[in-house]
C-alpha positions as CSV (number, residue, x, y, z in Angstrom):
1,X,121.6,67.7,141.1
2,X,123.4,65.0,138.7
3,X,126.9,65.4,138.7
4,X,128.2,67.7,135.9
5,X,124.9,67.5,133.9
6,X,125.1,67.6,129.6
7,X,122.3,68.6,127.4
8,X,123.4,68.1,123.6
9,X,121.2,69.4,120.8
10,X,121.4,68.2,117.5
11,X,119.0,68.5,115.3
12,X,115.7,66.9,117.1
13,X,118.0,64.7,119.1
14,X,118.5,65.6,123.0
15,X,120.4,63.5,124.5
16,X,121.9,63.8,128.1
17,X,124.4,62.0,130.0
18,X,124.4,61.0,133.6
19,X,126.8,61.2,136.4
20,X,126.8,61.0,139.9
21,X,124.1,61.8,142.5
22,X,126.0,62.7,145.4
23,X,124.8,66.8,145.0
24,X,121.0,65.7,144.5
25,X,119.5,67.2,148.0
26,X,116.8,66.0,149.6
27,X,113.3,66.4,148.3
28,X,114.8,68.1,145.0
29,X,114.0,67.3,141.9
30,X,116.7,67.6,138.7
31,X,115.9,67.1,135.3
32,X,117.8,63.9,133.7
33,X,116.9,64.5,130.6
34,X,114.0,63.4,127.7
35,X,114.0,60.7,125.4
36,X,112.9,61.2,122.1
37,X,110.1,59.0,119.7
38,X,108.8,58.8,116.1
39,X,105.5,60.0,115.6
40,X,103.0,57.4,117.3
41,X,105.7,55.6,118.4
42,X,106.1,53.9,122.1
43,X,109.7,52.4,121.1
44,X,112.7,53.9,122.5
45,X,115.3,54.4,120.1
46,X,118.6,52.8,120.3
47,X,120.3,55.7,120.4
48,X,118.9,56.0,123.9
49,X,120.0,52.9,125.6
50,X,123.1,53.5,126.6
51,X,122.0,56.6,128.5
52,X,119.2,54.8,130.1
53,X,122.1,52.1,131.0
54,X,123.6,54.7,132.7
55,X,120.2,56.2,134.3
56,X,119.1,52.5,135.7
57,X,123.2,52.6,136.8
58,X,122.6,56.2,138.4
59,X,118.9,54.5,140.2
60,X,120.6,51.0,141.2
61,X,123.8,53.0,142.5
62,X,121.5,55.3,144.8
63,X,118.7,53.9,146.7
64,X,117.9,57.3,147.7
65,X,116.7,58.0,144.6
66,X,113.5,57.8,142.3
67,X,112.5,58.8,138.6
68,X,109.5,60.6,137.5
69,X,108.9,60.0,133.8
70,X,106.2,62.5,132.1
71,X,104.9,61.5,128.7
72,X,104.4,64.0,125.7
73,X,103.2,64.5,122.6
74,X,103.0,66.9,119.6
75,X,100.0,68.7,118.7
76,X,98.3,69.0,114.6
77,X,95.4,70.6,113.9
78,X,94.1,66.9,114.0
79,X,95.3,65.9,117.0
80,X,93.0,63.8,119.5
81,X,93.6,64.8,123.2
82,X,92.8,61.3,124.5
83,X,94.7,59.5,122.3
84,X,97.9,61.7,122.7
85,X,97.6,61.4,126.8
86,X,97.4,57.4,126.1
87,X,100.4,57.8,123.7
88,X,102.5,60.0,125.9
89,X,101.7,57.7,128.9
90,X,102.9,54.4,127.1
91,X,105.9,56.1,126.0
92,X,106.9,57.2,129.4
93,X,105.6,52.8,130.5
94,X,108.1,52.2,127.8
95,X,111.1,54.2,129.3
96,X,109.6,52.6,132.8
97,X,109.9,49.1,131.6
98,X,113.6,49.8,130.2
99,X,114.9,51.0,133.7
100,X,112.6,48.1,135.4
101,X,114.5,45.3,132.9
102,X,117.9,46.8,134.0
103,X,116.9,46.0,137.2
104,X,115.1,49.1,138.4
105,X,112.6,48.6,141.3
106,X,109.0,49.5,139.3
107,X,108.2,51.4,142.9
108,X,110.9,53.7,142.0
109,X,109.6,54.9,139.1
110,X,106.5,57.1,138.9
111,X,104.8,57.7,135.6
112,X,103.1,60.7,134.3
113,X,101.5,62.3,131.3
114,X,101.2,65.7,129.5
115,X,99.8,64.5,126.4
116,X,100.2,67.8,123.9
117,X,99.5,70.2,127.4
118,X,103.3,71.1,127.7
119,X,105.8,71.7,124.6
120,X,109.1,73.0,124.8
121,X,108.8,73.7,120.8
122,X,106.2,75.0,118.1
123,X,104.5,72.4,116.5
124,X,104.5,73.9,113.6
125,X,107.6,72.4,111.9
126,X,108.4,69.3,111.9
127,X,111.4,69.7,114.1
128,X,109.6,71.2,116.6
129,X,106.9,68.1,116.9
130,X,109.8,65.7,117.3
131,X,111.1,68.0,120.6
132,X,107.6,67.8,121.7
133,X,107.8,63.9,121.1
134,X,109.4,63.1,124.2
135,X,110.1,61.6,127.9
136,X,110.8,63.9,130.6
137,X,112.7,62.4,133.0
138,X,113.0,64.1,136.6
139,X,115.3,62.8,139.1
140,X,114.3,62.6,142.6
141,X,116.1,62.7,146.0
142,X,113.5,61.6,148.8
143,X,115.9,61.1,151.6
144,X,115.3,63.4,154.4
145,X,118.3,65.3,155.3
146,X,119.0,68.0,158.6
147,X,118.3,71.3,157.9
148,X,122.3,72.1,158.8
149,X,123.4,69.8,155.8
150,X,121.2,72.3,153.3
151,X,122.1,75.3,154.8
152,X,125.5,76.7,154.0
153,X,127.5,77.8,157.1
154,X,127.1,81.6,157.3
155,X,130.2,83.1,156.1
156,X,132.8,85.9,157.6
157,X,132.7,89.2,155.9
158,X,135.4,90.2,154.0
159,X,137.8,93.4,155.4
160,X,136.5,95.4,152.8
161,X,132.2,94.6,153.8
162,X,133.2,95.7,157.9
């Protein structure tokens, strides 16, 4: 997992900040965080880039590592299913071709999209559509590691467990 992970909330903004990846085990996947958009809107925010600076950082620091961005949407009574998968896919291409002009290998960087499928909110306010408006991003360790290195030594019982 990242490093001492931090998820603030305020108001529709989520933003998270990145640290090292030296506890992300192999073939785990930790979430990184989700980037936020303006209804059908592809453009990530400036209040994002310095944690994507620090997420192409994170990806350019640790070869071991890959980034799977899933796409979303929110969801009105008038809302078009194949539109919102294209819209949530180019939003997660936009967050792809951020890390990829930091310097990001594109072949380390999967793609995905929900569309309106998977919201963490109701989409009945309009606070809760702007959570669903969003960029998943999942962290990936693929290196393969020994089974000894997951597995925790077994340890002694205590006087009081005999």
């Amino acid at each position: 997992m990242i490093n001492k992970p931090l998820l603030f909330l305020n108001a529709a903004l989520i933003l998270f900040v990145v640290g090292h990846s030296d506890v992300v085990r192999a073939g785990t996947v930790r979430s990184g965080g989700q980037i936020l958009f303006a209804n059908n809107s592809t453009i990530v925010g400036s209040q994002f880039h310095a944690h994507l600076d620090e997420l192409a950082n994170l990806l350019l620091s640790s070869p071991e590592l890959t980034v799977l961005l899933i796409g979303h949407s929110d969801q009105t009574a008038a809302s078009d299913r194949a539109y919102n998968k294209r819209l949530s896919l180019n939003r997660a291409n936009s967050v792809k071709n951020f890390l990829m002009r930091k310097g990001v290998q594109g072949d380390r960087i999967e793609v995905s999209t929900a569309g309106f499928d998977a919201p963490i909110a109701n989409n009945d306010s309009p606070l809760g559509r702007a959570q669903n408006r969003r960029v998943e991003i999942k962290i990936v360790n693929a290196t393969p590691q020994p089974m000894t290195d997951i597995l925790a030594p077994p340890q002694p019982l205590s006087p009081l467990m005999r």
